[in-house]
C-alpha positions in Angstrom: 0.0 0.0 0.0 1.3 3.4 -1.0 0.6 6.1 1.2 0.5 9.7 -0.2 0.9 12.7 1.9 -0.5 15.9 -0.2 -2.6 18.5 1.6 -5.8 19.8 0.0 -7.4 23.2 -0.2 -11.6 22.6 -0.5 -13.6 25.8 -1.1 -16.5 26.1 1.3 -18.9 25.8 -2.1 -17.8 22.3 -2.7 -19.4 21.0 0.5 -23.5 20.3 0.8 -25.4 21.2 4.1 -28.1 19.9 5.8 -29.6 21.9 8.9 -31.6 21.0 12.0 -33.0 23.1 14.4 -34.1 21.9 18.4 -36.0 24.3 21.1 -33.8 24.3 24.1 -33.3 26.1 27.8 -31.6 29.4 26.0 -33.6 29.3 22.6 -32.8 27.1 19.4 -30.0 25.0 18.9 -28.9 24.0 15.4 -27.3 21.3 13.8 -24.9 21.4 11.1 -23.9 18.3 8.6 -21.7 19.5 5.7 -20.4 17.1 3.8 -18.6 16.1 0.4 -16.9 13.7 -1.7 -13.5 14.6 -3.8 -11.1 12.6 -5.5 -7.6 12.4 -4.2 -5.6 14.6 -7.5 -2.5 12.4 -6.4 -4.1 8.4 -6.4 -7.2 9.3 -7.6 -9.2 7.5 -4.6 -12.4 8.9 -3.2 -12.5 10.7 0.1 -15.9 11.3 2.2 -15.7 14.3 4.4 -18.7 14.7 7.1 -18.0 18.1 9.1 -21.0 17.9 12.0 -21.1 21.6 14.1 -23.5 22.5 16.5 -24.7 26.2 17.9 -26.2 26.8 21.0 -27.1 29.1 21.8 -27.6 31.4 18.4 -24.0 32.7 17.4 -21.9 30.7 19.7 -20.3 27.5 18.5 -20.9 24.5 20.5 -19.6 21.2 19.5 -17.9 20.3 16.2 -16.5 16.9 14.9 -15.1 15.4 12.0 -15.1 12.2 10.0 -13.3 10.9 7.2 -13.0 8.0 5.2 -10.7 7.2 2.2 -8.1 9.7 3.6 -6.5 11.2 6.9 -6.8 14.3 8.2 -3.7 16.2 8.8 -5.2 19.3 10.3 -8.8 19.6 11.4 -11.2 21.6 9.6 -11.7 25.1 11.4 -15.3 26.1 11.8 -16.5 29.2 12.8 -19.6 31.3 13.4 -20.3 34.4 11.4 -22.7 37.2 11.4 -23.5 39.3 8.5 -26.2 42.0 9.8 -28.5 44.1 7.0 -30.0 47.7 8.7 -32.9 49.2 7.6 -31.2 53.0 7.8 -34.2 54.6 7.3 -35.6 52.9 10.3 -32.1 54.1 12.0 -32.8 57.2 10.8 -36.2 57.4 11.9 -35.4 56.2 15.9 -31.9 57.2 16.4 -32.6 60.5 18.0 -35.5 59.2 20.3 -32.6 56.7 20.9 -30.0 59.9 22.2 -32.9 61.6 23.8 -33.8 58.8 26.1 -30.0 58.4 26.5 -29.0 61.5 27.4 -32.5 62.3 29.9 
């Protein structure tokens, strides 16, 4: 058996997701699976990746792991939380200065 040691790069887009969501004490906990299958560039064999992440509560992240078959990994996958907010500004426009009133009474 040959072993090959190469180290991969996979774009976030090459990964499928399934989500879940559970009610819990602090609000809704959510499930993760992302998963994908690539070919080694090297031998050619198939490797399954199954990243499973878990946040609870909203924007914190719980509990990852990691499977893999066909291949080792020699890092594990990083997984992180991130927020991308959209403002209504005229809203903000509209309540910021009741906003600095009631601040500054």
């Amino acid at each position: 058996m040959k072993i090959v040691k190469i180290n991969l790069k996979i774009a976030n887009d090459n990964f499928d997701c399934e989500t879940d969501s559970y009610e819990r004490n602090m609000g809704s906990e959510i499930s993760y699976l992302f998963y994908a299958t690539i070919k080694c560039p090297e031998c050619f064999n198939e490797i399954d990746l199954k990243i499973n992440s878990w946040e609870y509560p909203i924007g914190a992240l719980n509990y990852s792991d990691f499977e893999i078959s066909g291949g080792t990994y020699l890092q594990k996958p990083s997984v992180s939380v991130d927020f991308e907010y959209y403002f209504d500004y005229e809203i903000v426009e509209e309540e910021l200065p009741k906003v600095i009133q009631i601040l500054f009474e």
